[in-house]
C-alpha positions as CSV (number, residue, x, y, z in Angstrom):
1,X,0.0,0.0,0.0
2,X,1.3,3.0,-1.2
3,X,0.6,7.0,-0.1
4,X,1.5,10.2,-2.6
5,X,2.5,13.3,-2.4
6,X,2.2,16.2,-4.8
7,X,3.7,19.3,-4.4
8,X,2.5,21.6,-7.5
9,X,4.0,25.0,-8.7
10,X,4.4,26.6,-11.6
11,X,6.8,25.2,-13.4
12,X,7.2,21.4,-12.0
13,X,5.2,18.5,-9.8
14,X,7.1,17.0,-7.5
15,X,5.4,13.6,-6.1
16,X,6.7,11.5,-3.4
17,X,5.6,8.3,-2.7
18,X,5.8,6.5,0.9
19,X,4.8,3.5,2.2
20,X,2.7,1.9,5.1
21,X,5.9,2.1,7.2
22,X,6.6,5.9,6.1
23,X,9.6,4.6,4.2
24,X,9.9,6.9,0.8
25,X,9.3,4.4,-2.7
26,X,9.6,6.8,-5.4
27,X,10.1,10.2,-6.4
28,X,8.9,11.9,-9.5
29,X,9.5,15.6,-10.6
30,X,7.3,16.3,-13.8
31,X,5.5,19.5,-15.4
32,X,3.5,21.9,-13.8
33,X,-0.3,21.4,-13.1
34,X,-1.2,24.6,-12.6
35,X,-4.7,24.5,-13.6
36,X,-4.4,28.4,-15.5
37,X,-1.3,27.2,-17.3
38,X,-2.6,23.9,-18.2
39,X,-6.2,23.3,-18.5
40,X,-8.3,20.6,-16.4
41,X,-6.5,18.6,-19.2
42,X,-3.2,19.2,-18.3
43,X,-3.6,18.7,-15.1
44,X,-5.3,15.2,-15.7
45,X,-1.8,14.4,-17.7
46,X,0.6,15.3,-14.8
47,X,-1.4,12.6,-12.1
48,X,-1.7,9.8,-15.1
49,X,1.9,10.2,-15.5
50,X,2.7,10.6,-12.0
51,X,0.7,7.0,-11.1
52,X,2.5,5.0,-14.2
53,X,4.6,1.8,-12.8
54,X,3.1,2.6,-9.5
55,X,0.5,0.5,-7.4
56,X,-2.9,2.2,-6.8
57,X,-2.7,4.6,-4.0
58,X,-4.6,4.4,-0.7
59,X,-4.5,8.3,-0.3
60,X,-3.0,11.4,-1.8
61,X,-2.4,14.5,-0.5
62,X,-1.8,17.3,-2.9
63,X,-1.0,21.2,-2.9
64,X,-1.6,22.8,-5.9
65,X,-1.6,26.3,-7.2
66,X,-4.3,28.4,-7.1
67,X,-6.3,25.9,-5.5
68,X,-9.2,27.6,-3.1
69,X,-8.7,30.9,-4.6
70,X,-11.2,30.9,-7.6
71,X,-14.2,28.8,-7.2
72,X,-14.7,27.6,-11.4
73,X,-10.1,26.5,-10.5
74,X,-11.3,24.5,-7.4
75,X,-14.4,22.6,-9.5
76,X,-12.0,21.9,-12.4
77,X,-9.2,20.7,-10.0
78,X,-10.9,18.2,-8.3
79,X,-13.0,17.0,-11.6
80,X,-9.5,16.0,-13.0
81,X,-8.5,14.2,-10.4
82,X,-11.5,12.4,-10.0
83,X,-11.4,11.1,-13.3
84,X,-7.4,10.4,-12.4
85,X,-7.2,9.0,-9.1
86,X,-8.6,6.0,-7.9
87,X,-8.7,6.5,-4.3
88,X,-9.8,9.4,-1.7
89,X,-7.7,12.8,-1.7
90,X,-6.9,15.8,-0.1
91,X,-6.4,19.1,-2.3
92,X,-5.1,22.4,-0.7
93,X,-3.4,25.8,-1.8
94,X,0.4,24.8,-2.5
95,X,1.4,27.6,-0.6
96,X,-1.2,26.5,2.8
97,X,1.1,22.9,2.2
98,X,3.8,24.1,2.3
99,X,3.4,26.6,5.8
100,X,1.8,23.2,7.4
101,X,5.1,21.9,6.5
102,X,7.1,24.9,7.8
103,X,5.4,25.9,11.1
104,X,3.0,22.5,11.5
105,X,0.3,24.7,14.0
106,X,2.6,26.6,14.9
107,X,2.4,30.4,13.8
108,X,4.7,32.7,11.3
109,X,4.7,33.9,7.9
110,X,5.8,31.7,4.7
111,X,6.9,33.0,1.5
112,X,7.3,31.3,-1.5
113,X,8.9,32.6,-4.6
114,X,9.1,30.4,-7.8
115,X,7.8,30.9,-10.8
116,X,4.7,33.0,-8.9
117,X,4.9,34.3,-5.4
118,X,2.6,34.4,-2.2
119,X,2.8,34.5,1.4
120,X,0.7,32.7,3.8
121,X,0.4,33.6,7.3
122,X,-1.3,32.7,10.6
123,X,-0.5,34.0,14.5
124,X,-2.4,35.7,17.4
125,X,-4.8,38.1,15.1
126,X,-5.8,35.3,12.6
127,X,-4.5,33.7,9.5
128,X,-4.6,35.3,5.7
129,X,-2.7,35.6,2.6
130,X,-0.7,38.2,0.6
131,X,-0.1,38.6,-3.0
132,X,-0.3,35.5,-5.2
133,X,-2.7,37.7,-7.8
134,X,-0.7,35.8,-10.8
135,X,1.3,37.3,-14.0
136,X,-0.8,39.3,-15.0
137,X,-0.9,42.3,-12.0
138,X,0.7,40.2,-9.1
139,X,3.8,37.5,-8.6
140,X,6.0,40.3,-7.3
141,X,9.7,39.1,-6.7
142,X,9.1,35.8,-8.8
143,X,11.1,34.5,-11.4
144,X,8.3,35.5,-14.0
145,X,8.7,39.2,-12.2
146,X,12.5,39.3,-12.5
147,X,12.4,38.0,-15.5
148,X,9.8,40.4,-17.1
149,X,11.6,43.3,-15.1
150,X,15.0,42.5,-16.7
151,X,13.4,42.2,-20.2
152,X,12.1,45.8,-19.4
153,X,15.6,47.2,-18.1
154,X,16.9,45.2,-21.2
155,X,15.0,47.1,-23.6
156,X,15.5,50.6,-22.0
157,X,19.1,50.3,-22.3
158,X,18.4,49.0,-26.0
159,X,16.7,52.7,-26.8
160,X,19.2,54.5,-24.6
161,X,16.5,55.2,-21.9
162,X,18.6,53.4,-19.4
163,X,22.7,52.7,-19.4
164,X,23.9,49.9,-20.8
165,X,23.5,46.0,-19.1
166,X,24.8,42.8,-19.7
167,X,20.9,42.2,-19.9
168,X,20.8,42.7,-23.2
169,X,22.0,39.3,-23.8
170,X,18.7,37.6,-22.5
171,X,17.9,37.1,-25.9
172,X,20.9,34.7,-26.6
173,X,19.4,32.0,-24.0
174,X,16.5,30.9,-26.9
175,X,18.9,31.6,-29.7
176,X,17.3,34.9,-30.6
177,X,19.8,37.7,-31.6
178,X,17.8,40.0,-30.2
179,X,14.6,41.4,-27.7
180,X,12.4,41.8,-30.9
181,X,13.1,38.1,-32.0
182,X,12.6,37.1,-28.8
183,X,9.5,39.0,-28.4
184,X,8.3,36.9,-31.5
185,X,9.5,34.2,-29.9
186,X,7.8,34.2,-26.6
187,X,4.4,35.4,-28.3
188,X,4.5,32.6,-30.8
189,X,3.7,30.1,-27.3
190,X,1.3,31.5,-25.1
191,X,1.0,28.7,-22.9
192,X,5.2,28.2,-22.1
193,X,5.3,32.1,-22.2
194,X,5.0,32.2,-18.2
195,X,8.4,29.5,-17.5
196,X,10.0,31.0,-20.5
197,X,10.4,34.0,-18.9
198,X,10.6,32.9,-15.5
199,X,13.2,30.9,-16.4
200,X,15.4,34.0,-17.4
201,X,15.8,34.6,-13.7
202,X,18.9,32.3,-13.5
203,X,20.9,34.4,-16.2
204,X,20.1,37.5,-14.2
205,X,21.7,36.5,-11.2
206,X,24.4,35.3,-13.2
207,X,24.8,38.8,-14.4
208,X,24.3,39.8,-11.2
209,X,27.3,37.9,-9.5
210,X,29.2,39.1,-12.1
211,X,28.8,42.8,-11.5
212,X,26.3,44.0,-13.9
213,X,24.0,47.3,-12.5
214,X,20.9,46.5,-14.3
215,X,20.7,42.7,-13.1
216,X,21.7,44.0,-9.5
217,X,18.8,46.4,-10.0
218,X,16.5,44.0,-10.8
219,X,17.4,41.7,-7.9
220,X,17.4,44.5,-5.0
221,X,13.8,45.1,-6.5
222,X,12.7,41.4,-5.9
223,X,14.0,41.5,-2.7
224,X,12.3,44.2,-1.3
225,X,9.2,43.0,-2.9
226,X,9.4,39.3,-1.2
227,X,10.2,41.1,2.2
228,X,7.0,43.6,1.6
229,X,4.9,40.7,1.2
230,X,6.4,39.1,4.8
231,X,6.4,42.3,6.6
232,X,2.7,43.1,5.3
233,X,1.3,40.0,6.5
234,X,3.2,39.5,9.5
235,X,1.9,42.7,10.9
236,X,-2.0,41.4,9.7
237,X,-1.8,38.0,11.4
238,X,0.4,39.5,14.8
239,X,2.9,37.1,13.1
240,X,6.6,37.0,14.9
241,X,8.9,34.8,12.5
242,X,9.0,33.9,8.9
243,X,10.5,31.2,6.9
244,X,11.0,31.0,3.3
245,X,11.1,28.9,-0.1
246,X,11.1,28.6,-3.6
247,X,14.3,28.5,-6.5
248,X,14.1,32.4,-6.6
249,X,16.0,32.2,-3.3
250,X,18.6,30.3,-4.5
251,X,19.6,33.6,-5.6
252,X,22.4,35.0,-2.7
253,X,21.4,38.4,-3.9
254,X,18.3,38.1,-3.1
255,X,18.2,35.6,-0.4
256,X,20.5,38.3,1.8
257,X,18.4,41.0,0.6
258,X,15.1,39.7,1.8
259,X,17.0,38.8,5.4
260,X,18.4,41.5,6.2
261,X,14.6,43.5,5.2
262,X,13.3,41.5,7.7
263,X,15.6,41.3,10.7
264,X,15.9,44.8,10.1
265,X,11.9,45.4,10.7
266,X,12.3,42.7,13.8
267,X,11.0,39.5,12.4
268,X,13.0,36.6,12.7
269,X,13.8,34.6,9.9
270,X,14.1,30.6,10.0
271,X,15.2,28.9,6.9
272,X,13.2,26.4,4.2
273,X,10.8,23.9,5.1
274,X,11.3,20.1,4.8
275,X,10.5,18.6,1.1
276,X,6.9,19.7,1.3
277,X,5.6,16.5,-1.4
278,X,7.1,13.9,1.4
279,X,5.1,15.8,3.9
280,X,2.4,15.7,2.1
281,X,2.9,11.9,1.0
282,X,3.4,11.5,5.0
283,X,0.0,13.5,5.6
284,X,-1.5,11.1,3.0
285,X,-0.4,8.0,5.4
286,X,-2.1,10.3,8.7
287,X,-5.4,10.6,7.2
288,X,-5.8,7.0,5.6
289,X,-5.0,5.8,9.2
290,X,-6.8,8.4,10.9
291,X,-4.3,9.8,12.8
């Protein structure tokens, strides 16, 4: 008997799978199921995949994004994964996952920067929720944000607007020789437009480590965005620590940046959660047994 996991964001699924004993017996990363990115299709493709050469679970447990913000994204979640799964589940917000995992009931603030951002909070005042309003007006500090901010500074150095930045090498990453082919490039996609940019993020802080102003720029910004959305709901929820995750802070630049924001404002600052799919694989194994 077998228990899974899925940890969802926007760019990959990670599923773990553990056992009766809580012993891990497979791990799988694979593409995002984010429902907007994806369709109720999509999302149906990541689970089939995620089940193949394994037995039937008893229980999943997954976190996925978006999920319990729009009514019409909750009804088309759990559709395909009724018509996926062949045993009881558990959905819930990625981000609420991944504070369980974090703080367990305890209280603090959780910020998660990937290829979206959001924070999640809950302490003496009540619990809530801050930013996570998507590409199209929200996902401050993400990799989609640096990424879109960086093509921005890019093209205002390419005009003379701005001085000049290594940034105007972004192109080279999808073999275009420049923004306006890549600007085809992107549009030409709609769907992989979101992880195509977000995935520009690495080559900024590249830039970045190596000295360049604009990619600096770009970083400081998404630093002080990520510790806005802490400060802002820790002072909401009477929250007295955060904690943090997400690929964007794999970036020193901005990892630093956000820290010192925060210790600076008096809120004290623990690192990552565990691997939030085993927790959730582990949650999985709790429920089924009743515990």
């Amino acid at each position: 008997m077998i228990f899974l996991g899925a940890d969802g964001g926007g760019t990959k699924t990670r599923f773990v799978a553990v056992d009766e004993a809580g012993k891990v017996v497979a791990e799988r990363v694979l593409g995002t199921a984010y429902l907007p990115a994806v369709g109720r299709e999509g999302v149906e493709a990541v689970f089939r995949e995620a089940l193949k050469g394994l037995p039937p679970p008893a229980y999943v447990v997954a976190g996925l994004g978006g999920y319990g913000e729009v009514a019409a994204w909750d009804r088309a979640y759990r559709e395909a994964l009724e018509g996926v799964l062949p045993c009881p589940f558990l959905l819930q917000n990625d981000v609420a996952l991944a504070f369980e995992a974090a703080f367990g009931e305890g209280e603090g603030v959780l910020v998660v920067a990937g290829t979206g951002s959001m924070a999640y909070g809950r302490g003496p005042l009540g619990e809530g929720r801050a930013g996570g309003y998507g590409p199209l007006f929200g996902d401050e500090g993400s990799a989609y944000w640096i990424g879109l901010r960086a093509l921005n500074r890019a093209s205002r150095a390419e005009d003379g607007r701005a001085p000049p930045t290594g940034l105007l090498r972004l192109p080279q990453r999808f073999g275009q020789g420049d923004l306006l082919g890549l600007l085809a490039f992107l549009e030409a996609e709609p769907r992989a437009l979101r992880s195509r940019v977000a995935s520009l993020a690495q080559e900024v802080d590249r830039l970045a480590e190596e000295g360049d102003e604009g990619a600096l720029e770009v970083l400081e910004g998404a630093a002080e965005e990520l510790a806005l959305l802490a400060l802002a709901l820790s002072r909401r929820v009477g929250a007295k620590r955060a904690a943090y995750m997400g690929g964007v802070f794999r970036s020193r630049r901005v990892a630093e940046g956000f820290a010192r924001r925060l210790q600076a404002e008096g809120l004290a600052l623990a690192g990552p959660p565990e691997d939030v799919a085993r927790y959730a694989a582990e949650k999985a194994l709790r429920l089924y047994g009743g515990g």
